[in-house]
C-alpha positions in Angstrom: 0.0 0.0 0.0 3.1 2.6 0.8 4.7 1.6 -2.5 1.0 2.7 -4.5 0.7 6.0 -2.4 4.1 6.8 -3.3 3.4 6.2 -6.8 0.7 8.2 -6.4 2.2 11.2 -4.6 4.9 11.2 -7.3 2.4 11.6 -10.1 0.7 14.3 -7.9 3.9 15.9 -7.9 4.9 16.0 -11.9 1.4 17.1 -12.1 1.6 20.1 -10.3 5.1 20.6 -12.4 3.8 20.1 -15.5 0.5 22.7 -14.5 3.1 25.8 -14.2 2.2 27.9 -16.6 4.5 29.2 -19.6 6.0 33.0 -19.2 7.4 35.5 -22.1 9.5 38.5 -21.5 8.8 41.8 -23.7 12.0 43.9 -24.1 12.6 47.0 -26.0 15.5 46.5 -28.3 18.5 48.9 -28.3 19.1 49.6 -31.8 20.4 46.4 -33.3 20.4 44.9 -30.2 17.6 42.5 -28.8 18.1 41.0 -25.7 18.4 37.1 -26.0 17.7 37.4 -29.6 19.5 34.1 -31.3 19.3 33.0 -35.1 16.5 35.6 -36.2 14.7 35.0 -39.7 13.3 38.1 -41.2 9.7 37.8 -42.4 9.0 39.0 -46.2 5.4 40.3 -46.2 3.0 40.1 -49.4 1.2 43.2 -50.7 -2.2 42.8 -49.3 -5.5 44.4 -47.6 -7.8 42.4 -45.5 -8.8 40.9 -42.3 -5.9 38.7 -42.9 -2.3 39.1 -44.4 0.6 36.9 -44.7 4.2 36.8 -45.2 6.9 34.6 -45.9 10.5 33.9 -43.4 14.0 34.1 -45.1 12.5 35.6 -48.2 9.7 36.3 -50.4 9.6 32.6 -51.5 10.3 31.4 -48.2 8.6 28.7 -46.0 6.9 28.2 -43.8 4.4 30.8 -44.0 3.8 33.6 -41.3 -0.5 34.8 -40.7 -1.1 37.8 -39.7 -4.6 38.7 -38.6 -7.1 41.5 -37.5 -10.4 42.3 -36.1 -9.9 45.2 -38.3 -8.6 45.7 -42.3 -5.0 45.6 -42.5 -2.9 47.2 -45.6 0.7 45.2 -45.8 3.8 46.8 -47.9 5.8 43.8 -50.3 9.0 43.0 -48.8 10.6 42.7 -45.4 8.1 45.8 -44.6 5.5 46.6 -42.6 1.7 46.3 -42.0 0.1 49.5 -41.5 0.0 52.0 -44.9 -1.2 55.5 -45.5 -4.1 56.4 -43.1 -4.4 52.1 -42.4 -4.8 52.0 -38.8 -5.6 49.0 -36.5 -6.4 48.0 -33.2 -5.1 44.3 -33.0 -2.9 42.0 -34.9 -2.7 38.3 -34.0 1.2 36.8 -35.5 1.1 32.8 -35.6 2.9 30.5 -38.0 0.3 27.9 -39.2 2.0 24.2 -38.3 5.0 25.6 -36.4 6.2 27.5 -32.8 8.5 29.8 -32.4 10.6 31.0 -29.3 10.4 35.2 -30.0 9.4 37.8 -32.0 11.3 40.9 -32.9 8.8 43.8 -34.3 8.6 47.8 -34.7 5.3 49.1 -33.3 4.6 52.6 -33.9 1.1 54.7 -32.8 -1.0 56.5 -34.4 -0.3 58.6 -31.0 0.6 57.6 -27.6 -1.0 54.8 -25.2 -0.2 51.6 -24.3 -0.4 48.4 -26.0 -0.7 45.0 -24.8 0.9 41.6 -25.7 -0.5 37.8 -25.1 1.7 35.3 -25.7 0.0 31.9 -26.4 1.5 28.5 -25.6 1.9 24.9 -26.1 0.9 24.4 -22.8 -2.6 26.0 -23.8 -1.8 28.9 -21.4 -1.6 32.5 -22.1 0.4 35.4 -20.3 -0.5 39.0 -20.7 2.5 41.9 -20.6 2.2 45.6 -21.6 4.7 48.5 -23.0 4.8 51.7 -24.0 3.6 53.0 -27.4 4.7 56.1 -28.7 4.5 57.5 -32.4 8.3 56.9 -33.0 9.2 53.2 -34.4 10.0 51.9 -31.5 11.7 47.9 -31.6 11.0 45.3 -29.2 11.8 41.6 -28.7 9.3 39.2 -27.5 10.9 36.3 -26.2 9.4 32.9 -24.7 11.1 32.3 -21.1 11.8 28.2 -21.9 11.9 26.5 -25.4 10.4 24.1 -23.9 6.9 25.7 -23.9 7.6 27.8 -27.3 4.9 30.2 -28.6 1.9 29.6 -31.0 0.7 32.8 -31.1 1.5 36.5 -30.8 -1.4 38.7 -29.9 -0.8 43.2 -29.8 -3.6 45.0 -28.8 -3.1 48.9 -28.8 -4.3 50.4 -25.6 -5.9 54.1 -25.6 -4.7 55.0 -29.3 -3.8 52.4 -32.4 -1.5 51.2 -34.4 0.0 53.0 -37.6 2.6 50.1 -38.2 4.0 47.1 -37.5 7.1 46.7 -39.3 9.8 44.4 -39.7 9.5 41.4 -38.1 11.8 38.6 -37.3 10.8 35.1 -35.8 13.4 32.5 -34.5 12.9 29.4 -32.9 10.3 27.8 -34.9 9.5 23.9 -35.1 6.9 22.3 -36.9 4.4 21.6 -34.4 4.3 18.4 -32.4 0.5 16.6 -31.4 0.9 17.2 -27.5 1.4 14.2 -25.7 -1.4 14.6 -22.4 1.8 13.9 -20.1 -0.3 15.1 -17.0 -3.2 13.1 -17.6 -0.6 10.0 -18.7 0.7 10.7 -15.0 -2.2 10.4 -13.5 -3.5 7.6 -15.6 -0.3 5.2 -14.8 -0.7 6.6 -11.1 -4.6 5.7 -10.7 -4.0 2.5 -13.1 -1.3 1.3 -10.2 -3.5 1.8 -7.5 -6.4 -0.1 -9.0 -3.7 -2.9 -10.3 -2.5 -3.1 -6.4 -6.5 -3.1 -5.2 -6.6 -6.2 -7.5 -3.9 -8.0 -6.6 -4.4 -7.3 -2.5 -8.1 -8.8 -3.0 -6.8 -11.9 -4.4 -4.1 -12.4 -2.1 -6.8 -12.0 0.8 -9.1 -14.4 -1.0 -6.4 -17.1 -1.7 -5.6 -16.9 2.0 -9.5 -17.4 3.0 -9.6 -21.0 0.9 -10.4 -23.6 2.9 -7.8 -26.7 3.4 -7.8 -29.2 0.6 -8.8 -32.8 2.6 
């Protein structure tokens, strides 16, 4: 019975390890610099308008492919450019790379005047974390970096605070993987934890029965 309640109490354990939600880090960059920013990829933006643009890493016939998206129209220049043209201004833009993650994001955010704006990271883990920074009308750089590569991001979210944004320019990803089918490894804990205990159950029954048989004559 000891040996099943430690079994137990060690799946409790990885459980609650395993339930610790991922973290990013938002950074402004210093010029060229970007804190912890490692084997960047520039994105190459098409020439589109819509709820939805998309771009292209290493070049403008790159793979994989990078989606942008909006609750509002978005106007994106060709090239490694921006989204955000003319007197195209948005609230929200939503960065993911359909089949992959990625570790950080390096982007120029400028606003159409001064506020706030707000970035959710989204996980592997199927958590989210929600940081802010400042946002002036000057292109200002930043690094958004995921705090273990372990839980890598699968989406981006910036959500301009008290103005919006006139741009989004330049963006460089690192860090991405094709996407792995998550393995439940909490519930696969708690399933071999829960399956020993039963199995033990089983066995202890039997054992007690065996020892109730009467005497053959």
């Amino acid at each position: 019975m000891k040996l099943a309640l430690s079994m137990a109490g060690a799946a409790m354990l990885a459980f609650s390890s395993l339930a610790q939600a991922a973290t990013f880090t938002i950074t402004p960059c210093q010029g060229a610099n970007c804190p912890g920013a490692v084997g960047e990829q520039k994105v190459f933006l098409n020439g589109q308008t819509g709820p939805s643009v998309t771009g292209q890493v290493g070049s403008q016939n790159g793979t994989p492919q990078v989606l942008f998206t909006s609750s509002s129209v978005l106007e994106s220049a060709n090239g490694f450019s921006q989204i955000g043209r003319g007197n195209n201004t948005f609230s929200d833009l939503n960065i993911s790379v359909p089949g992959f993650t990625f570790t950080d994001v390096i982007f120029g955010v400028q606003g159409s005047g001064t506020g706030t704006f707000g970035a959710t990271g989204r996980f592997t883990d199927n958590t989210t974390q929600t940081l802010s920074a400042a946002l002036t009308n000057a292109n200002d750089r930043f690094i958004a970096l995921a705090s273990s590569a372990a839980t890598p991001f699968t989406m981006l979210s910036l959500s301009a605070i008290g103005t919006t944004f006139q741009a989004v320019r330049q963006i460089e990803l690192s860090g991405l993987s094709p996407s792995a089918v998550p393995l439940p490894g909490a519930a696969l804990l708690m399933g071999t934890a829960l399956a020993g205990l039963g199995g033990f159950g089983t066995w202890r029954r039997r054992r007690r029965q065996g020892a109730l048989l009467p005497l053959a004559a």
